[in-house]
ZAMARGU-4260 file (C-alpha; in steps of 0.2 Angstrom, whole numbers, plus 5000, padded with zeros to 4 digits):
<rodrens>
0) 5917/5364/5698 | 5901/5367/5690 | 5889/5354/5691 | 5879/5351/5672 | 5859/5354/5671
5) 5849/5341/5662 | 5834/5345/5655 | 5821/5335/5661 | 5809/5324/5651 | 5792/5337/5651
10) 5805/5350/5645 | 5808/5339/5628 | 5788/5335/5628 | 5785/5356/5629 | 5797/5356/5615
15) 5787/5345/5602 | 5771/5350/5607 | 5777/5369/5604 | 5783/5362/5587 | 5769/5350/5580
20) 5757/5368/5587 | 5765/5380/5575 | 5766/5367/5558 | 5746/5374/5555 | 5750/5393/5556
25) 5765/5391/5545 | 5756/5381/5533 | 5739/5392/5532 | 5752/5409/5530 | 5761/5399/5514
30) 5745/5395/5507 | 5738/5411/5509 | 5752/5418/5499 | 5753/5406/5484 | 5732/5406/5483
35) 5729/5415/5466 | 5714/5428/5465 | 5695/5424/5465 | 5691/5425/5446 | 5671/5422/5446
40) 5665/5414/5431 | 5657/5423/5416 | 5638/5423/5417 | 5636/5423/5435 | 5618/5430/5439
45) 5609/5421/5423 | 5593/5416/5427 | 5591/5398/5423 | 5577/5397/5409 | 5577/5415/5407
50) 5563/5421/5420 | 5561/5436/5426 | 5564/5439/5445 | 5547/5442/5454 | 5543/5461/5460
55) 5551/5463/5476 | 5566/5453/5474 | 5578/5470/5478 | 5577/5487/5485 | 5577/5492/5466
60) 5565/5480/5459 | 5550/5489/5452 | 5530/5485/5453 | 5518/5488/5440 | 5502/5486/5453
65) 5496/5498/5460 | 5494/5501/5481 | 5478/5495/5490 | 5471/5513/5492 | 5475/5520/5473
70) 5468/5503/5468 | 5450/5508/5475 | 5452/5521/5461 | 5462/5514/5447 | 5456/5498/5447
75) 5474/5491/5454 | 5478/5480/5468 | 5485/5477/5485 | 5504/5472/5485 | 5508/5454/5487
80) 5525/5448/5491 | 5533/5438/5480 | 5545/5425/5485 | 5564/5429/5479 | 5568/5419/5465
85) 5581/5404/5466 | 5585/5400/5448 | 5604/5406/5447 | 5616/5397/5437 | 5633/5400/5429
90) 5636/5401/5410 | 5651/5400/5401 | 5653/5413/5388 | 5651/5402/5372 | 5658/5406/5354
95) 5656/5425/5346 | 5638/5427/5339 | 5640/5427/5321 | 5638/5444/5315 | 5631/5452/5333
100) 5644/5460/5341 | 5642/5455/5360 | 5643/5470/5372 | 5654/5472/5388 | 5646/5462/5402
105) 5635/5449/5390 | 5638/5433/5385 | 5633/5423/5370 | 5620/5407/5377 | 5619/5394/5364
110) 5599/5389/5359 | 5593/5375/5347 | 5586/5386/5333 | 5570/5376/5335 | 5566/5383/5351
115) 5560/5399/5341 | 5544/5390/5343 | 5545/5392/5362 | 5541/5409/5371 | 5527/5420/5376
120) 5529/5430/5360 | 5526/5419/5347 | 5517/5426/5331 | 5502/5410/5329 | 5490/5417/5317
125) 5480/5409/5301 | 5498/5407/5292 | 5508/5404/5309 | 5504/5388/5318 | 5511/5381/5336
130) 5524/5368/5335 | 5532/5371/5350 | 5533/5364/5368 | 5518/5364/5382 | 5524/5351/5393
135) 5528/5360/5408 | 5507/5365/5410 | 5501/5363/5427 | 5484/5364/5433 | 5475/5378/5442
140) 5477/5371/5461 | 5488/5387/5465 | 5472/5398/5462 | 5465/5411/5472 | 5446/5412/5476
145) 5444/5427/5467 | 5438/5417/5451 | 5427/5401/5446 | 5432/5389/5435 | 5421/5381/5424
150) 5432/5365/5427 | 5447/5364/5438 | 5458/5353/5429 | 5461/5365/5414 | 5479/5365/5410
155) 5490/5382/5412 | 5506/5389/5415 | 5510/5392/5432 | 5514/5409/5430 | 5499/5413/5423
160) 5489/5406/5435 | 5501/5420/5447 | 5495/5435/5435 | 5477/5429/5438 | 5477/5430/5456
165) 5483/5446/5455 | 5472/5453/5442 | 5457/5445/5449 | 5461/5451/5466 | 5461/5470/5460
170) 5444/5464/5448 | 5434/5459/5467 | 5441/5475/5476 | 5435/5486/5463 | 5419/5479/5457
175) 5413/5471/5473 | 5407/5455/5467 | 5415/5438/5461 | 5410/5433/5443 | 5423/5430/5432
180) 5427/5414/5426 | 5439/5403/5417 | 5430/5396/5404 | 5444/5386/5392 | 5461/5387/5391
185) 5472/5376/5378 | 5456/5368/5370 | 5440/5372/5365 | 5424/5366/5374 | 5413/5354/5361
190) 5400/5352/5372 | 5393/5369/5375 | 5395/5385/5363 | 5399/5398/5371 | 5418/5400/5362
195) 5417/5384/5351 | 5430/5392/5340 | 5452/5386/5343 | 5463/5403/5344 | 5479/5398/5334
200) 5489/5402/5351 | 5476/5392/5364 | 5489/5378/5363 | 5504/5387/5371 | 5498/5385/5388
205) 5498/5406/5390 | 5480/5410/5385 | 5465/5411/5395 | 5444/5412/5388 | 5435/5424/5403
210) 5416/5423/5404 | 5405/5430/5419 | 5394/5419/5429 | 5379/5428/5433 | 5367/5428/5453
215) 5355/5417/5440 | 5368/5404/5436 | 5371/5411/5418 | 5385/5410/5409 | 5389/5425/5397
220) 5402/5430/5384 | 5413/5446/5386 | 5409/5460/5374 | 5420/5468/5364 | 5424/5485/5375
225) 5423/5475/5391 | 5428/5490/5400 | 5437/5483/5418 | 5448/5471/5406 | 5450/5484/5391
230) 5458/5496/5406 | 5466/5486/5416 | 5473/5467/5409 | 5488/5476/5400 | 5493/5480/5421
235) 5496/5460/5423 | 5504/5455/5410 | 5489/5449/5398 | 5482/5456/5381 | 5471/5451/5369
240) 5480/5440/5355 | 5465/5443/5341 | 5459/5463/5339 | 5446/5471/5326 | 5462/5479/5321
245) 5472/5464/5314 | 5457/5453/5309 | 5463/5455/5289 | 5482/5452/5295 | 5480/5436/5307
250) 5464/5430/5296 | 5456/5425/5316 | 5438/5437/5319 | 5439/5445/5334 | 5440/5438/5351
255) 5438/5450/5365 | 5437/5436/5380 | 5454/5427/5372 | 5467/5433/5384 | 5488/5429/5383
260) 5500/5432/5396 | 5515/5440/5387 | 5524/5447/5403 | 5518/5465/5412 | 5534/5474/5402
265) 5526/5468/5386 | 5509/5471/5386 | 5511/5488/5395 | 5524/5493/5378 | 5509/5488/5369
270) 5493/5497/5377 | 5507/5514/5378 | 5510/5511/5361 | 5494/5506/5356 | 5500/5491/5346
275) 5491/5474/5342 | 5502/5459/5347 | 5503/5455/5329 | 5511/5473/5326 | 5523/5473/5342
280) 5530/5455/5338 | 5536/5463/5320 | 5540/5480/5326 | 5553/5472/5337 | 5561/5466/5323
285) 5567/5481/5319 | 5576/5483/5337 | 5595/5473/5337 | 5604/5473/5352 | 5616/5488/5345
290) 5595/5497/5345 | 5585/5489/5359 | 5571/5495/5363 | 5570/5503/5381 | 5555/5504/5393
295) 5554/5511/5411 | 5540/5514/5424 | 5551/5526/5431 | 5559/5515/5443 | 5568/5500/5432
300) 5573/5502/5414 | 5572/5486/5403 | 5579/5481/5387 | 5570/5472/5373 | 5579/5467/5358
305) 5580/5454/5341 | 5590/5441/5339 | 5591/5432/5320 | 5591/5413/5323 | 5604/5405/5311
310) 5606/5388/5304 | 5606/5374/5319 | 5611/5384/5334 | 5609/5402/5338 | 5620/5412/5348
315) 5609/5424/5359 | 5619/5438/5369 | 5611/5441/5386 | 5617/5453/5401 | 5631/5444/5412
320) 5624/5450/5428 | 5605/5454/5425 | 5588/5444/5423 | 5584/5440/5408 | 5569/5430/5397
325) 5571/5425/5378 | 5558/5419/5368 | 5556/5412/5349 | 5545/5423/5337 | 5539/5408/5329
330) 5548/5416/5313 | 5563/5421/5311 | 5574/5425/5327 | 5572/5427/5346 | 5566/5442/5357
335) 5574/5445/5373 | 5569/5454/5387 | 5584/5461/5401 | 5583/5470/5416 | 5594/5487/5416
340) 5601/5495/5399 | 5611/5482/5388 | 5629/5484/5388 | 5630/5495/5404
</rodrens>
């Protein structure tokens, strides 16, 4: 007679605990295999209010300064580092752009036709006043001791304020001494006379007036061919909005210490091209985004093109996965700027 073996109490409690302990496994594997692929949204990589990612921001990104020892000779700069920029967001592709055909890896972003007003390349001449925003102006607490200020509270956009550092910088290294100042910036000065006169395009927040302070406590104009800002300006970014060239076109006299900051892929198009800002803002007019204009330094290629603003809202296509800047040209449409060739 065979005596039965009961299985004792810790036996049945090994049981459930093995059971409840392989619930998670099974569950994780069935997931796993309903889960559907990761589809990322279009527009992934947009910069939010189209700026431009800073120099340095990838193995790839180019740099119009010069190096510390070629700056001793071409009047450039040391490098600085620039902080990555953070100013990702997603952006649903929106409806088909009347009349544009969108190319493969763009999307359309949807603008108020009003903000053709807004931008760094705004034509503001004598037929072409600012109406457009300047409420994001800062003051020049971010600047570098490179240059005096004639006041300190001036108000500027923060980016210029960046080009300025720079630009002085290369000014001190080169020229050994520290006399440039900012005289005005969005208004003129009423109680002294050295630039008396409002530029059309002071208001925008993008323009500086440059004058020397002397050893003797002077203050003096810029002449016409000042020769370090003639050469060297365009390699930061600024330009001079009011030339000899266009006096008959814009209706404003000449106005060699009236600086604005366009962007460095801008003003260097124009000094290569020699091209007044008047006759680069309509040139591009003539470049749509099935013709945009390229530029390269050799190291990055960039595409600039026109956009025709329409009734309301304007669809503007910009790269899916690239940097990118728009700006209004206070006529008639939008210029924008992208990183890589559009399209590919």
């Amino acid at each position: 007679m065979k005596l039965k073996r009961h299985a004792s109490p810790a036996f049945y409690l090994f049981l459930l605990i093995l059971g409840v302990a392989m619930i998670w496994p099974v569950d994780a594997l069935c997931r796993r295999l309903r889960k559907p692929p990761v589809a990322y949204p279009p527009g992934q990589g947009i910069v939010s209010e189209g700026v431009f990612a800073s120099p340095g921001n990838g193995p790839d990104a180019a740099t119009l300064e010069k190096d510390p020892e070629e700056a001793a000779k071409t009047a450039g700069e040391p490098e600085e580092e620039s902080e990555p920029s953070t100013e990702f967001v997603v952006k649903e592709a929106s409806a088909p752009v009347p009349g544009v055909a969108v190319p493969e890896n763009c999307v359309a972003v949807p603008l108020d036709t009003k903000e053709i007003s807004n931008g760094k390349l705004l034509l503001l001449d004598g037929d072409h006043a600012f109406s457009g925003s300047n409420a994001d102006l800062v003051d020049f607490s971010g600047k570098s001791e490179n240059y005096l200020m004639r006041v300190n509270d001036m108000p500027i956009k923060s980016e210029v304020v960046d080009a300025l550092n720079k630009m002085t910088a290369a000014y001190v290294m080169v020229m050994e001494r520290t006399d440039l100042m900012i005289y005005s910036t969005t208004e003129p000065v009423s109680d002294v006379c050295l630039y008396p006169e409002a530029m059309p395009d002071s208001a925008t927040g993008y323009c500086v007036d440059v004058c020397i302070y002397t050893e003797e406590g002077d203050i003096v104009g810029i002449r016409e061919n000042s020769p370090w800002l003639t050469n060297n300006a365009h390699l930061y970014g600024f330009v001079r909005s009011y030339t000899t060239a266009d006096e008959e076109v814009t209706g404003v006299a000449s106005a060699p210490h009236h600086l604005r900051y366009v962007g460095k892929v801008h003003s260097m198009i124009m000094h290569e091209q020699g091209l007044t800002l008047t006759a680069y803002i309509d040139s591009l007019s003539k470049h749509p985004i099935s013709d945009p204009y390229y530029w390269t330094d050799g190291s990055t290629t960039w595409s600039v093109y026109y956009v025709p603003a329409t009734a309301g809202q304007t669809q503007v296509p910009v790269p899916l996965n690239a940097n990118y800047e728009i700006s209004g040209n206070n006529v008639d449409g939008f210029i924008v700027t992208a990183e890589g060739k559009i399209g590919s």
